[in-house]
C-alpha positions, 0 to 999 in steps of 0.5 A: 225761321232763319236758313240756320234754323231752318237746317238744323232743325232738318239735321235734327230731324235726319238724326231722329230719323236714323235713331228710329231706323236704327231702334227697329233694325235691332229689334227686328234683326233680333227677331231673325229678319234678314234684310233687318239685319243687313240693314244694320250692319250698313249703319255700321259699316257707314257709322250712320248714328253709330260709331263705325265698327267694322266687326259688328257690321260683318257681323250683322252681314253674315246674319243676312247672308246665311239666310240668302240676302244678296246685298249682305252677301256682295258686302261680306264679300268687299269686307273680305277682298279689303280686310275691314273688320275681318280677316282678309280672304279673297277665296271667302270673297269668291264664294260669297259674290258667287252665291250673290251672282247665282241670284242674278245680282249686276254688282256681284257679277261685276265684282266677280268680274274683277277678282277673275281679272285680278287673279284674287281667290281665283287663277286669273282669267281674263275671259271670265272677267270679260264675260261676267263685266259683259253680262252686268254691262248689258244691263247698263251697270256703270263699273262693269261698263268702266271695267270694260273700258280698262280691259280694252285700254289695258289689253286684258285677254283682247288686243288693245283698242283705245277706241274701243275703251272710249266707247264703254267708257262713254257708256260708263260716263253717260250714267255719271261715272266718274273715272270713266270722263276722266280716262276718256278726257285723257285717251282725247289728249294724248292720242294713244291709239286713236286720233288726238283731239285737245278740244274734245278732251278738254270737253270732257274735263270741263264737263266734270272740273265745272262741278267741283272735280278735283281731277278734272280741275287739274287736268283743266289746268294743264290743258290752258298750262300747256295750250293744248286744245285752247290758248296757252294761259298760265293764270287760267291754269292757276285758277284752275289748279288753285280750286283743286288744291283748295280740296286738299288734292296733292297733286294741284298743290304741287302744281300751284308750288311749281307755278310760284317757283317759276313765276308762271300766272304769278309773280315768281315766289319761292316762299309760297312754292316751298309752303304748297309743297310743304302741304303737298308733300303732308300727302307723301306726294312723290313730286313734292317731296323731290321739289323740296329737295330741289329748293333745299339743294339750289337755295331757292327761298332757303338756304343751300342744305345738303342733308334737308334735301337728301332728306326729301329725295330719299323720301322721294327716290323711295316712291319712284320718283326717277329725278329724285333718284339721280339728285339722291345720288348726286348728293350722297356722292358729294356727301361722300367726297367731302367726308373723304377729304376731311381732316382726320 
């Protein structure tokens, strides 16, 4: 038996594995057994040998629920705080992750946790928060560890302590949580708050770049971009830059642009930049966009367009970004005067 043959015979095999999960779900959800019914309505929520349907998930999650299931209690619960398939309601969400939390559950504790923080359905406190992340943390849940990080980072009801943010973290990272590498990684390289270390939060990104991770990879690029913990060296960041846009992420195809506009571990190519801007600013990347406006408004790679690049720091100004505010005005001024001085 060849590869090919050999995996699609195990696709089949997980197809029929999922119809027959699916058959006796069904049928013992309509037999009232609860976890049957939670069951099913994972298989629409994920669309696992189905087509997704939200209100037929929440639907089968209230079944669960009524009857005391935990994990179809925690599940409504994010269908209500999110809005997919139900109406969105943070308050039902509460009384649902509550009703999961007086049955000792960590996510829900954690969940919880976020809506005190958030102030979602609930008056915002930060203690709370503290508290219910704590208990679930004790009991080494990754994202009450994560939320606990941010706490510390975001002076959430404590003083701001970055080292103690990089210490949950740690916890955090150490049961493969993703973001948690991240923050930390980028605590190290900036220093706020504790002492810089580029080395160190280079580790970090490696650690997490040299497996597929997009972020990561970016952050990888900038470090070699900016020599910072490691020689200056434009082509390496490229590389790097270059396996993270290949995964459709926005922001290292905006960085691969800039690279091509000014020549940076590649000759200078501003057709190239306009095209990685172009895919970039599909995703309404904000930095994109403004450097589409920038090659419109300077004629690099294209010529001078006036109204092309208002477009693109319009569209830019609009999600904040401040050159593309100031060039917008610019433009809209220059705009104005030449209006004024035509001849009527």
């Amino acid at each position: 038996m060849s590869k090919m043959e050999e995996l699609l015979k195990q696709q089949h095999d997980i197809m029929l594995a999922i119809e027959a999960e699916y058959k006796r779900s069904r049928e013992a959800a309509a037999q009232g057994e609860a976890l049957a019914q939670y069951n099913l309505g994972v298989i629409y929520y994920k669309g696992q040998g189905v087509q997704q349907n939200f209100a037929e998930a929440s639907r089968y999650f209230k079944l669960a629920a009524e009857q005391g299931n935990g994990d179809a209690q925690i599940d409504l619960g994010t269908m209500y705080e999110h809005g997919h398939g139900v109406s969105k309601d943070p308050v039902e969400a509460v009384r649902l992750y509550n009703l999961a939390v007086s049955q000792g559950s960590v996510v829900a504790h954690c969940r919880l946790g976020h809506m005190f923080e958030s102030g979602l359905g609930v008056k915002q406190d930060y203690q709370e928060a503290i508290r219910l992340y704590k208990l679930a943390a004790q009991q080494d849940h990754a994202d009450a560890q994560y939320a606990l990080g941010l706490v510390y980072e975001n002076h959430h009801g404590v003083e701001q302590d970055n080292a103690k943010a990089i210490e949950w973290y740690k916890l955090a990272a150490a049961h493969g949580h993703v973001d948690a590498h991240i923050r930390i990684g980028v605590l190290l390289e900036s220093g706020q708050g504790l002492k810089q270390d580029h080395a160190q939060a280079l580790h970090w990104f490696m650690l997490l770049a040299s497996k597929g991770n997009a972020v990561a990879q970016i952050n990888v690029g900038m470090m070699h971009d900016r020599g910072l913990g490691v020689k200056e060296d434009f082509v390496e960041a490229m590389r790097w830059y270059k396996l993270a846009a290949a995964q459709d992420n926005a922001d290292a195809q905006t960085k691969v642009g800039f690279m091509y506009a000014n020549g940076k571990g590649v000759p200078l190519n501003y057709a190239e930049a306009m095209r990685w801007y172009k895919l970039a600013a599909e995703h309404d990347n904000a930095s994109a966009l403004s450097n589409l406006g920038f090659m419109y408004d300077h004629g690099l790679g294209v010529e001078i367009d006036d109204t092309k690049a208002l477009v693109y720091y319009s569209k830019a100004a609009r999600k904040g970004d401040p050159y593309a505010i100031k060039n917008r005005d610019i433009i809209e001024a220059r705009l104005a005067a030449q209006q004024a001085h035509k001849p009527v």
